[in-house]
C-alpha positions in Angstrom: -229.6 196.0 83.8 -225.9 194.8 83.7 -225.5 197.8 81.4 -226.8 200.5 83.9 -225.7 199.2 87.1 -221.8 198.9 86.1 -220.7 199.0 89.7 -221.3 196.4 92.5 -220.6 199.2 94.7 -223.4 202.2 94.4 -222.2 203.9 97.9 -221.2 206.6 95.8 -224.4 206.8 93.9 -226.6 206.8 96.9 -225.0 209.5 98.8 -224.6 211.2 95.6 -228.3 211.3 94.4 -229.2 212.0 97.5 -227.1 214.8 98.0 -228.2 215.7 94.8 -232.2 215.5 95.7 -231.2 218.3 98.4 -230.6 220.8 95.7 -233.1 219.6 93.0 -236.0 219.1 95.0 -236.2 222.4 96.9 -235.2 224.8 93.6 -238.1 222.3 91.5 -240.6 223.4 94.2 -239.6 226.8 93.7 -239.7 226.8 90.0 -243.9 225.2 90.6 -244.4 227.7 92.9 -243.2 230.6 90.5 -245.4 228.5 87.8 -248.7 228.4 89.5 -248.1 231.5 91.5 -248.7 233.1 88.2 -251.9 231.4 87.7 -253.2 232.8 90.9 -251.8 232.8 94.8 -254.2 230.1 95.6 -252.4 228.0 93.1 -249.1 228.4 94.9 -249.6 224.9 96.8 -250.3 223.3 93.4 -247.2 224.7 91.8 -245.1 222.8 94.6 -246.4 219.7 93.8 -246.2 220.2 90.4 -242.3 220.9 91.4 -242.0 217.3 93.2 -243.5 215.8 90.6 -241.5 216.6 87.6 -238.1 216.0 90.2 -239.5 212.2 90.9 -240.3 211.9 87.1 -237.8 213.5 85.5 -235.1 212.4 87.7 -236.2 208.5 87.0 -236.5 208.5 83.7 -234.2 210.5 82.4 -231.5 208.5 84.5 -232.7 205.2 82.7 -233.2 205.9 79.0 -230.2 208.5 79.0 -226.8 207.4 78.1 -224.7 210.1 80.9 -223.7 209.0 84.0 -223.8 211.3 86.8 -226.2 213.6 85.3 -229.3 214.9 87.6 -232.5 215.8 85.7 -235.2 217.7 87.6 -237.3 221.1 86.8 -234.8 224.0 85.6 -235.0 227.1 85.1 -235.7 227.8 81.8 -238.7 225.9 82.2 -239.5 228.2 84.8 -239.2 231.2 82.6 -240.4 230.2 79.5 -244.0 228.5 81.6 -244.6 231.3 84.0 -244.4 234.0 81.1 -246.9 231.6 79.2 -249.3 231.8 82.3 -248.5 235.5 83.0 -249.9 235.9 79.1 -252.8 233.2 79.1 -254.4 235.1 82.5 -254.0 238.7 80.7 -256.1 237.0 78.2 -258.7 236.0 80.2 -258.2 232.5 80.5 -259.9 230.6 83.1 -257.5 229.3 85.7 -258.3 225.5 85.0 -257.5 226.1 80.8 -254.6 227.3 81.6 -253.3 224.5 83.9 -254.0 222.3 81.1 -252.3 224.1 78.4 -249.4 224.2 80.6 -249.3 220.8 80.7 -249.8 220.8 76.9 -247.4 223.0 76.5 -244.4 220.6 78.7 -245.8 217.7 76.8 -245.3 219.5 73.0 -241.7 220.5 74.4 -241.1 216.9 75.2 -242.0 215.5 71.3 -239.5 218.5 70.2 -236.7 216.8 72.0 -237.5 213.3 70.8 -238.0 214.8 67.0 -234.5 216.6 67.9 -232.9 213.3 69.1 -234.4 211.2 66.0 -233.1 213.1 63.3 -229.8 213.9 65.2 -230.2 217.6 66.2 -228.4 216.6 69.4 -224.8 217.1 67.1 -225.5 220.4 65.9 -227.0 222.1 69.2 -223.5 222.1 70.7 -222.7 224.8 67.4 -225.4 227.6 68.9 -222.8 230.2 69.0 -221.9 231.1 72.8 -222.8 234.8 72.5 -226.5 233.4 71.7 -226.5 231.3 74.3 -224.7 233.9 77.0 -227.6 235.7 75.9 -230.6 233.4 76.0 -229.0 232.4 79.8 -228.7 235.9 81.4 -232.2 236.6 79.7 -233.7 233.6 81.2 -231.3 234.5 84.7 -233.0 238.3 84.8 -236.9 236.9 83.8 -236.2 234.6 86.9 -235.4 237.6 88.9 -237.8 239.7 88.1 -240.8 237.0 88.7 -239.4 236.7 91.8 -239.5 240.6 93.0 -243.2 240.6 94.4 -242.7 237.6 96.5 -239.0 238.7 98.3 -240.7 242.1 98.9 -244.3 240.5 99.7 -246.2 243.0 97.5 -248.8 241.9 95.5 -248.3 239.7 92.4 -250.7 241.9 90.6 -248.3 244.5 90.1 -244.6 244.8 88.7 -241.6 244.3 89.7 -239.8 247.6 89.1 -243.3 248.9 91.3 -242.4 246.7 94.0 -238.7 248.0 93.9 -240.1 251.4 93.9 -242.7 251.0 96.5 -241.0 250.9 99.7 -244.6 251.1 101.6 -246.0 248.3 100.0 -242.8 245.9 101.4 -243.9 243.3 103.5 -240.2 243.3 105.5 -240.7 240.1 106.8 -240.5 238.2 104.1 -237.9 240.7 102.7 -235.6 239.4 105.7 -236.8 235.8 105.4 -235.5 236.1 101.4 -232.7 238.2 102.0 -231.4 235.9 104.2 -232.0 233.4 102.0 -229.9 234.9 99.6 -227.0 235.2 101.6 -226.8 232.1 102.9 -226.8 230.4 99.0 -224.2 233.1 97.9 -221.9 233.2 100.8 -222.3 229.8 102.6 -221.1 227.5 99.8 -217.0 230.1 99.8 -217.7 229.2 104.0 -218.2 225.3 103.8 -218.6 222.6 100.9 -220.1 220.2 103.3 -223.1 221.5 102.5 -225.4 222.4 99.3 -226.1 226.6 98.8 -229.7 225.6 98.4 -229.6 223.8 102.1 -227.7 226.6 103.5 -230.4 229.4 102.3 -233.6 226.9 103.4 -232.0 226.5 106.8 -231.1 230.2 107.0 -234.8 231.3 105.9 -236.6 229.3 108.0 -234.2 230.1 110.9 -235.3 234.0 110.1 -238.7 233.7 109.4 -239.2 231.0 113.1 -237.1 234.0 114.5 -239.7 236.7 113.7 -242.6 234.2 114.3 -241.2 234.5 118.2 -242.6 238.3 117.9 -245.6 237.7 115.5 -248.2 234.9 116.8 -249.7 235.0 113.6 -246.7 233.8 111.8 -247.1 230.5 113.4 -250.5 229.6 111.6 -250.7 228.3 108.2 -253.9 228.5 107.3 -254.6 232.2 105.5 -251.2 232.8 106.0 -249.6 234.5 102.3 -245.8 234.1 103.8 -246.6 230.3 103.3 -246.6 227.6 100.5 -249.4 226.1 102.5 -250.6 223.0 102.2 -250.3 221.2 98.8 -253.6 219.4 98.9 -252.6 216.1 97.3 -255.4 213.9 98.5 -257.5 212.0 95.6 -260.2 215.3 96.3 -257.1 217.5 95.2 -254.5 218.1 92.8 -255.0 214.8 90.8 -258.7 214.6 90.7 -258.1 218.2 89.3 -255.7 216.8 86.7 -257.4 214.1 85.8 -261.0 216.6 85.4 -258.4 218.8 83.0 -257.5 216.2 80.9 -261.0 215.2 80.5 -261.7 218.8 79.1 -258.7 218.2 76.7 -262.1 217.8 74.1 -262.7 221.4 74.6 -259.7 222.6 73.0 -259.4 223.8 69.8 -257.1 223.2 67.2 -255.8 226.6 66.9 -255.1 227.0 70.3 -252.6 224.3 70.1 -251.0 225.6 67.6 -250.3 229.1 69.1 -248.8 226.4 71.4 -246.1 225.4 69.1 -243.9 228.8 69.3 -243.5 228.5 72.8 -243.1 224.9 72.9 -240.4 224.5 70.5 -238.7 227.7 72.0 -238.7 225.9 75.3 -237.4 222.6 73.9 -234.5 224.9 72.5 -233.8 225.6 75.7 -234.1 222.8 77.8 -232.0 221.0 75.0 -228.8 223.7 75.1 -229.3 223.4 79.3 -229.0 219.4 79.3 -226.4 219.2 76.8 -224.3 222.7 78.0 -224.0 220.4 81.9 -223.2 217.4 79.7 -220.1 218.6 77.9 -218.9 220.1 81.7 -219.7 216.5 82.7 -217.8 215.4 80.1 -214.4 217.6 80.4 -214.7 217.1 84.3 -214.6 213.1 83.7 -212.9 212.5 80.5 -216.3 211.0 79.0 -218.4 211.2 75.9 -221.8 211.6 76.1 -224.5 210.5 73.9 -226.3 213.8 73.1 -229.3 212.3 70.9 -229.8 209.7 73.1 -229.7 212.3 75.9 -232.3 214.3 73.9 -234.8 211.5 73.6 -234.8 210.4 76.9 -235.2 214.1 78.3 -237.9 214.3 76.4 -239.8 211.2 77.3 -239.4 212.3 80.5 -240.7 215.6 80.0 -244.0 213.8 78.2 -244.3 211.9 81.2 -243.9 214.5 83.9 -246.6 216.9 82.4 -248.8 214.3 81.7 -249.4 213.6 85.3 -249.3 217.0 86.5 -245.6 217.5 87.2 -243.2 220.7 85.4 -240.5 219.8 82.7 -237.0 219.9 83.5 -233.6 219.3 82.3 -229.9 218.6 82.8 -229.1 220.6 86.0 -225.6 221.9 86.3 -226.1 222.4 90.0 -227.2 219.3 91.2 -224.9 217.1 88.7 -221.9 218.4 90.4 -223.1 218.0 93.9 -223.9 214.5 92.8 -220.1 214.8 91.7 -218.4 215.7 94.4 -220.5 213.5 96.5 -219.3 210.3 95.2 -221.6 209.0 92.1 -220.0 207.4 89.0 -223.0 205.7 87.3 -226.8 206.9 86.2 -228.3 204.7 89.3 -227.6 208.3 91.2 -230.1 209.8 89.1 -232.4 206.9 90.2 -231.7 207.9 93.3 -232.5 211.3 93.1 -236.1 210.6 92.1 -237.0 207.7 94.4 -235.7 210.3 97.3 -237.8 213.0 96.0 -240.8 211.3 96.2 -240.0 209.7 99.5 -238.7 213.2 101.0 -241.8 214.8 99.4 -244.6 212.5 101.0 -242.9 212.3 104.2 -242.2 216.0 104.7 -245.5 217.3 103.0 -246.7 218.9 106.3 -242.8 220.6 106.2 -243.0 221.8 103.0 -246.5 223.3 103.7 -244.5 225.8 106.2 -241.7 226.7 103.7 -241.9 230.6 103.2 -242.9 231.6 100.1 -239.6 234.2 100.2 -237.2 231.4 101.1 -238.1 229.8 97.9 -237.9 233.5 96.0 -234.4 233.8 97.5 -233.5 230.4 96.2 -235.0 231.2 92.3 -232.9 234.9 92.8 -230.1 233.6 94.0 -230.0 230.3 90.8 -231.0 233.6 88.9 -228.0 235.7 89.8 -226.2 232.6 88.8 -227.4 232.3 85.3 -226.4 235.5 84.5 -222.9 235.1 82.6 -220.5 238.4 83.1 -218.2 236.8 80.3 -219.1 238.9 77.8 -218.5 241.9 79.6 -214.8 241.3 78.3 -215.7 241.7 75.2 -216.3 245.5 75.0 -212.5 245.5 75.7 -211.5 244.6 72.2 -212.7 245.8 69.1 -213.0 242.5 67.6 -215.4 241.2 70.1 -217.6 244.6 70.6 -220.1 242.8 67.9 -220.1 239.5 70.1 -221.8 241.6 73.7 -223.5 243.5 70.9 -225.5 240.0 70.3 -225.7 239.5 73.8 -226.9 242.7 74.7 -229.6 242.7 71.9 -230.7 238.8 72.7 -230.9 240.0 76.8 -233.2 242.9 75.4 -235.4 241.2 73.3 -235.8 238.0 76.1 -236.7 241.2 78.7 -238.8 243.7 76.3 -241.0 241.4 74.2 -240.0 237.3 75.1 -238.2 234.6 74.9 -239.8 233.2 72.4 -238.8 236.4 69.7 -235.2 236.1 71.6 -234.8 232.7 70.0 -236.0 234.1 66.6 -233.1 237.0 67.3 -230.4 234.5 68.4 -230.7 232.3 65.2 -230.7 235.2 63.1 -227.9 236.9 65.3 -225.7 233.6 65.2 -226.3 233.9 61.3 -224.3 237.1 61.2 -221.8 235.5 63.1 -221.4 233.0 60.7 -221.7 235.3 57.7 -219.1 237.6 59.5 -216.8 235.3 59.9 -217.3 234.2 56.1 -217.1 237.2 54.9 -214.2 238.7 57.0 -211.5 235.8 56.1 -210.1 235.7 52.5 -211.6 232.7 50.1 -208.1 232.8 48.9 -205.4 230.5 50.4 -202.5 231.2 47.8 -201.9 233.2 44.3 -199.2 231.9 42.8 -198.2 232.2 38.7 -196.7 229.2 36.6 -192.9 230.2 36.6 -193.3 229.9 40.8 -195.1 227.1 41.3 -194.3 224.4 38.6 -196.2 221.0 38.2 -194.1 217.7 39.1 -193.1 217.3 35.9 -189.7 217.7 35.5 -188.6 219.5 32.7 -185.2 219.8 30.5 -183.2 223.1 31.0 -184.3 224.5 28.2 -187.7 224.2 28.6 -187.9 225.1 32.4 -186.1 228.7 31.4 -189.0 228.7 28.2 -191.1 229.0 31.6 -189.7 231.1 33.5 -190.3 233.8 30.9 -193.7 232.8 30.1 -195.3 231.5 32.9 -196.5 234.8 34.2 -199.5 234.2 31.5 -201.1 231.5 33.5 -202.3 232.7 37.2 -203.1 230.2 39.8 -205.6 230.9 42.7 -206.2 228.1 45.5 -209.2 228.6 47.3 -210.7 227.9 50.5 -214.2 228.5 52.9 -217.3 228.7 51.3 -218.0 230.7 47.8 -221.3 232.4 48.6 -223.0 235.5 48.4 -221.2 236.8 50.7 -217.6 235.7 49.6 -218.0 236.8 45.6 -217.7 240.2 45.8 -213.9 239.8 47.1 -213.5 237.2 45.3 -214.6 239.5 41.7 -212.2 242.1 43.3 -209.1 239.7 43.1 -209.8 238.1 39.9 -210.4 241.0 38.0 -207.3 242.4 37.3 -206.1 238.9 36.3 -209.1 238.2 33.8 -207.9 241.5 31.9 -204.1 240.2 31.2 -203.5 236.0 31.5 -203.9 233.6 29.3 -205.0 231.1 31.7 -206.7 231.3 35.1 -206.6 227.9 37.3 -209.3 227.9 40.4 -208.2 225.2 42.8 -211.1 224.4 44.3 -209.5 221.1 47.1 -210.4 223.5 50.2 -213.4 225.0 49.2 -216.3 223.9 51.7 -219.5 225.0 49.7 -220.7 226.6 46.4 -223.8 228.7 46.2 -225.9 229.7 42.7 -224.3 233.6 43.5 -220.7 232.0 42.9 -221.2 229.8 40.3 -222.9 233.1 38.7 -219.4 234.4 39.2 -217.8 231.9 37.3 -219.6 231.9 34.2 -218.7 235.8 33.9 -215.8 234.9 34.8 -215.7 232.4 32.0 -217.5 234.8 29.7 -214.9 237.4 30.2 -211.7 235.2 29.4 -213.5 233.6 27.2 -213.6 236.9 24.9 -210.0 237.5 25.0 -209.2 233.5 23.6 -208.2 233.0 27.4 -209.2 229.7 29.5 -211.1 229.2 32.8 -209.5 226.3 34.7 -211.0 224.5 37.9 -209.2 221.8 39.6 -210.1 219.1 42.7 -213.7 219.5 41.4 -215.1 217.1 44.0 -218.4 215.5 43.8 -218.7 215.5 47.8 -218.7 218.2 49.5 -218.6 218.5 53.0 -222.0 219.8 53.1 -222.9 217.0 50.5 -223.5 218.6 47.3 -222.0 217.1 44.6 -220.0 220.2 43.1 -218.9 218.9 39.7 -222.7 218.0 39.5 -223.9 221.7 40.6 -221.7 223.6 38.1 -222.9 221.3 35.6 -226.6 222.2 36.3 -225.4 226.3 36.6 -224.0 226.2 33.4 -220.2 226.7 34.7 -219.0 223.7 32.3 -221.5 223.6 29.9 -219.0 224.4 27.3 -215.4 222.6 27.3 -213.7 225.1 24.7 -213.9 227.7 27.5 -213.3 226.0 31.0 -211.9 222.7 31.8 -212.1 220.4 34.8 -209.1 218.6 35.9 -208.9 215.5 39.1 -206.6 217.5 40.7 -204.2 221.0 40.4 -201.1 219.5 39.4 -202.3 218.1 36.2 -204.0 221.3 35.3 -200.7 223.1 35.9 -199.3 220.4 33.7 -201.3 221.0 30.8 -201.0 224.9 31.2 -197.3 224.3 31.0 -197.5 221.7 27.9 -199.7 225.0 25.5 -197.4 227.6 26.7 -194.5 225.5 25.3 -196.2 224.2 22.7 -195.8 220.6 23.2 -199.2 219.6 22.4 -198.9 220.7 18.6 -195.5 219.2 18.7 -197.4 215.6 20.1 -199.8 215.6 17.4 -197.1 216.6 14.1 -194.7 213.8 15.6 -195.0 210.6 17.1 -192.7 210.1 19.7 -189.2 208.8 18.7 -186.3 207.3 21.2 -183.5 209.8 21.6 -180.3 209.2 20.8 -177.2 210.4 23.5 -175.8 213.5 22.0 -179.6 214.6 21.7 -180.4 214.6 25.4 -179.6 218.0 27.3 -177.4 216.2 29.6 -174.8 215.4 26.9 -175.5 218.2 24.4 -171.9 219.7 23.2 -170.1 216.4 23.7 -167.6 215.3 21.7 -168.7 212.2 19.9 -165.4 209.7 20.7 -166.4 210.8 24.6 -169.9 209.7 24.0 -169.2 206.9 22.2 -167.0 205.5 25.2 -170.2 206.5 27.7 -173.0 204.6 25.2 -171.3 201.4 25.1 -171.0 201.4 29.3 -175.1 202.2 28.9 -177.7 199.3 29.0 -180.9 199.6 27.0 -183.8 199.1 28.9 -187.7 199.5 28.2 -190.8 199.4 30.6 -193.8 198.5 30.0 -196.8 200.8 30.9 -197.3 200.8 35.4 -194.1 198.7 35.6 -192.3 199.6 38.7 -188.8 200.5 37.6 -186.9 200.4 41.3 -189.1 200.6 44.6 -188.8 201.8 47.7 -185.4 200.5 49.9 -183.7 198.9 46.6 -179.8 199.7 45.9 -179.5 203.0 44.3 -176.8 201.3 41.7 -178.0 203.0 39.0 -179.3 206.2 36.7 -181.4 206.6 34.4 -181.7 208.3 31.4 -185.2 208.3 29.2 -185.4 208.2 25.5 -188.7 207.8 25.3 -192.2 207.7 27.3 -192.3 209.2 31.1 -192.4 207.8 34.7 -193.9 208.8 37.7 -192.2 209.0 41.3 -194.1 208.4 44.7 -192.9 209.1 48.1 -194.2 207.0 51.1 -196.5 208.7 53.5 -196.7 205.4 56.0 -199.0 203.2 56.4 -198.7 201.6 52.8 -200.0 205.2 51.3 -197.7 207.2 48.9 -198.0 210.3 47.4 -197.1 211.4 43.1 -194.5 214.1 43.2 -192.8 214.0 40.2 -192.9 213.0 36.9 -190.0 212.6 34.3 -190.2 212.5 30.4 -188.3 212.4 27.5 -184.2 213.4 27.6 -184.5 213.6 31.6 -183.0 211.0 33.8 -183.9 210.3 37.3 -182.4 208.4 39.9 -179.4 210.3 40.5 -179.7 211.2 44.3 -179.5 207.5 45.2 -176.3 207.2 42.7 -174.2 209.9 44.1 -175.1 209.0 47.9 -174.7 205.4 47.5 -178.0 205.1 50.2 -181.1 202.9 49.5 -184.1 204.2 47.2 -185.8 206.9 49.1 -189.1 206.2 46.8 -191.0 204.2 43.9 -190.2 204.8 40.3 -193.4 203.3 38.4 -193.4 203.6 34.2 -196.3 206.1 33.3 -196.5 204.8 29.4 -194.2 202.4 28.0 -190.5 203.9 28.4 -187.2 203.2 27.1 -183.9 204.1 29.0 -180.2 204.3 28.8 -179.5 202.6 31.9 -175.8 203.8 33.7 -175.0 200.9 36.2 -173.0 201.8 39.3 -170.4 198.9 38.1 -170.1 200.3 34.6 -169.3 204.0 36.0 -166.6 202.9 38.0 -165.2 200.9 35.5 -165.5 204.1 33.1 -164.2 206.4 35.4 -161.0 204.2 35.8 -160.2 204.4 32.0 -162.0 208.2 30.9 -161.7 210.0 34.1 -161.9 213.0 32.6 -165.7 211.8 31.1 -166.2 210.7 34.5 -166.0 213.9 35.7 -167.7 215.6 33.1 -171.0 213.5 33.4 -171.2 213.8 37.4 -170.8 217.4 37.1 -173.8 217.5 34.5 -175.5 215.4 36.5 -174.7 217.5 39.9 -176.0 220.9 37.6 -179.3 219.4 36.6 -179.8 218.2 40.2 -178.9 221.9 41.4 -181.4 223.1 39.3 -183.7 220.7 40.7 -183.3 221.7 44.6 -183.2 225.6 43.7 -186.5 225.5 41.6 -188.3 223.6 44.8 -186.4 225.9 47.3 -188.2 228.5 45.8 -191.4 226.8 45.8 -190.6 225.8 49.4 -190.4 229.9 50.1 -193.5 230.9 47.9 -195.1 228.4 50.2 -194.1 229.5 53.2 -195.0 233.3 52.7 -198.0 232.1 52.8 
């Protein structure tokens, strides 16, 4: 209790579910009325208390088990659309009035478990990714069915006839209830731009009871209730009434067969849909309005225990209002007691005022569902037929709207899921799966390498191709992704697939690679796939999956490597040959004059540098100078290789570069005379010629000319350095 009542202060919630009761309670009697009305016209009055009843319900419980303050739960709607069309079918069928009062019930209570099996397994996340198109679409179609329910009763025609007949029937208008509505209209429309002290649904009530009292000053008859078809009437809730009439339903749940609740399940889940996208769509406005997070499986589950409980006694299922929440707002609420609130006052209102309600005009409460209609309908999309790129978006609006209108809202779900799949695929297919191209003389691995070997290269890196990938490798995807590939697979040696970005891999791709395999494969070429993880984001575990597609099945054609560095490292090592040179020779400490660095030197000048030098090995993961030390010193390997890492902060670092054998390293720090600007770690055990800053200086005081000499050799190799990586830099950024 501490929990839900956070305030010791509920002012604000009071006046705020109150306020908020003003606009649910009226538009939930509406939505009944539109229900039941559909049933029959006698069932009008029973609609209306079907409306309180799922406001007091709905309003209660959702506002204790749900986790979002503020937010007003009562009848909506969608409900209203998706029920009435339910009865409109169920009495074309022949259904006898008091079946189909029970499988409306049946129907709320069905939608109810969908939102609690949504909520349990976490459907609440993924709702929120409907694509807005679909849902522009499902909203204007429910916003237009609303509508045109509602055409018979503004014009007072018969219900037995449509709505494009009443339009058309000008002699069949009853125009007292056409004023009583149309002023009902206005007043929710126009009143609300006039004054915000009061709700749009007040404004219209007390605007069409003002018209239709008016008229009732010329027409006697208009003053009687009984008999009369401009009223609600009254709603007949003594024990002899509506819930001894529930209560004889339910006992003829026996007589129900199987099948028919099954044909139940369409419509049920389709309505669940629904009411799930309305609760959660007023949640996330709830959220940006109040900088809060809402709890949307939580919210699921206790809308739908609500909903359970409101049809189970005869009441209508509801949802997340946007209207009422942001009266409840404005008015002052900060915590869920306001949706207590809401529901006590429903019930209280409704029992006190039951005789009122009985005189509400039936067109004052079609003015109220036209006007919340006219507000559903969403004119964003009309921007879209500006643009080319969005003509395929109202395209999926426009066909949703149509198939909600023509045939139901049950095939306009079926539509928008498939509809929101060809967004998705669009989008797939329309961006490229590939981030970068790049070939081995432009984008080197971090191993530094001598002079000699970098220009080696240069000239013959062009056989090795690199491709980093990205998005999801699907059916859709392959075909572009043959298209680029194949004029590679026809002329490189090797072809390296970095797969790091990739999102998804589907059977259709991974049939890709094996030809692609196959094809290189034929020429003595290689396949190469790097950042082969076993998690993708959707889960799969893709070095597992190409395993079981027969990708890597056989090593002497692809290879797997932990990341793309290393697998442009071993590209590099065959196209210089330094794997046959590995295995002919073990690895020997250099002398001076053999290292690049010093190559052409006359021996007396080295002779004078080596005996300055200090002989140094590492053992294997030894860290040779760390972060922040004195850079007092270079040094030049004879044998092994180390590894550099740069910090990244918080105690993370990041490999990017490696030295080997006749490199040095180090010499940054030595020219500058700043600190160590990263970690020098041994990769295998490593020997050096170590220069100390002391030793130099004492050098260059006797041999300046060798001085000289060596700082300029080491000033070329670092050139070298910084213009390879400024091209990288640039290959990088054209990208």
């Amino acid at each position: 209790m501490q929990q839900f009542f956070k305030k010791t202060d509920l002012t604000g919630d009071f006046w705020g579910g109150l306020a908020a009761m003003l606009v649910a309670l009226p538009a939930a009697i509406a939505f009944g009325v539109t229900i039941y009305s559909a049933i029959s016209p006698a069932h009008a009055a029973l609609g209306a208390l079907a409306g309180i009843i799922g406001a007091t319900v709905i309003g209660l419980i959702a506002a204790i088990l749900g986790g979002t303050d503020r937010l007003i739960s009562a009848p909506c709607a969608p409900a209203a659309a998706v029920l009435s069309a339910f009865a409109i079918g169920l009495v074309q069928d022949g259904e006898s009035a008091g079946n189909i009062v029970l499988m409306l019930l049946l129907l709320g209570i069905l939608a109810g478990l969908f939102q609690v099996l949504f909520g349990m397994v976490g459907i609440g996340r993924l709702i929120k990714y409907i694509p807005y198109p679909v849902v522009s679409g499902y909203l204007t179609g429910v916003g237009l069915i609303i509508i045109g329910s509602q055409i018979s009763k503004l014009f007072g025609t018969s219900g037995e006839i449509s709505w494009y007949q009443s339009v058309t029937s000008p002699w069949l208008w009853d125009w007292r209830a056409l004023a009583v509505g149309a002023a009902t209209i206005a007043a929710m429309l126009i009143g609300p731009s006039i004054t915000h002290r009061f709700p749009g649904t007040i404004l219209g009530i007390v605007a069409g009871l003002a018209t239709y009292f008016g008229l009732a000053t010329q027409d006697a008859s208009l003053l009687e209730v009984a008999g009369n078809p401009l009223l609600v009437g009254p709603l007949g809730a003594s024990s002899e009434g509506y819930f001894a009439s529930i209560a004889g339903r339910w006992h003829e749940l026996g007589g129900i067969h199987l099948a028919q609740v099954a044909a139940l399940l369409g419509s049920a889940l389709t309505l669940a849909v629904l009411l799930s996208i309305d609760t959660l769509k007023t949640c996330v406005v709830l959220d940006q309005m109040t900088r809060s997070q809402h709890e949307p499986n939580r919210e699921l589950i206790a809308q739908g225990v609500a909903n359970i409980a409101s049809s189970s006694i005869g009441g209508i299922p509801g949802a997340g209002t946007m209207g009422a929440t942001l009266v409840n707002l404005s008015s002052g609420a900060t915590t869920r007691a306001s949706g207590v609130v809401e529901g006590i006052s429903a019930l209280v209102f409704a029992l006190l005022l039951s005789n009122f309600i009985a005189w509400i005009p039936v067109a004052v409460l079609a003015g109220i569902l036209i006007a919340v209609g006219l507000r559903m309908i969403d004119r964003e999309p009309l921007r879209f037929i500006q643009s080319p790129a969005t003509v395929f978006d109202f395209a999926v609006v426009l066909v949703v709207i149509i198939v909600a209108l023509s045939i139901g809202l049950i095939a306009a779900s079926a539509v928008g899921v498939a509809m929101a799949i060809v967004l998705f695929l669009r989008e797939q297919i329309g961006g490229s799966v590939v981030r970068h191209k790049f070939y081995v003389n432009q984008m080197s691995s971090t191993w530094h390498r001598p002079e000699a070997e970098t220009r080696v290269l240069e000239h013959k890196g062009d056989q090795a191709v690199i491709f980093t990938l990205q998005g999801s490798l699907f059916f859709g995807t392959t075909q572009q992704l043959n298209a680029l590939l194949d004029p590679e697979i026809k002329t490189r040696n090797f072809i390296i697939l970095d797969m790091k970005r990739v999102q998804s891999v589907d059977v259709t791709a991974a049939h890709l690679l094996r030809q692609v395999r196959d094809a290189l494969a034929e020429r003595h070429a290689l396949l190469i796939l790097s950042n082969v993880h076993e998690k993708l984001p959707n889960g799969r575990n893709l070095r597992e999956f190409l395993e079981q597609t027969g990708v890597t099945e056989n090593s002497d054609t692809v290879r797997l490597f932990p990341e793309l560095d290393s697998a442009i490292e071993w590209v590099e090592d065959r196209l210089l040959g330094e794997e046959e040179r590995a295995q002919t020779a073990p690895e020997v400490a250099l002398r001076l004059d053999e290292m690049e660095l010093f190559k052409d030197r006359k021996d007396e000048t080295l002779a004078d540098l080596e005996a300055s030098l200090e002989n140094r090995v590492y053992a294997a993961g030894e860290a040779i100078y760390s972060l922040g030390s004195p850079g007092d010193a270079i040094y030049l390997i004879r044998r092994g290789s180390v590894k550099i890492f740069a910090p990244l902060g918080a105690g993370r670092t990041r490999h990017i570069a490696t030295f080997g054998r006749g490199d040095f390293f180090g010499g940054q720090a030595f020219l500058d005379g700043r600190p160590r600007g990263n970690d020098a770690i041994a990769a295998s055990e490593t020997e050096f010629f170590v220069l100390s800053l002391e030793h130099f200086n004492k050098l260059a005081d006797e041999h300046k000319k060798l001085a000289f000499t060596l700082l300029a050799a080491i000033s070329r190799s670092l050139a070298m350095r910084l213009r390879h990586a400024d091209t990288e830099i640039a290959m990088l950024q054209e990208y």
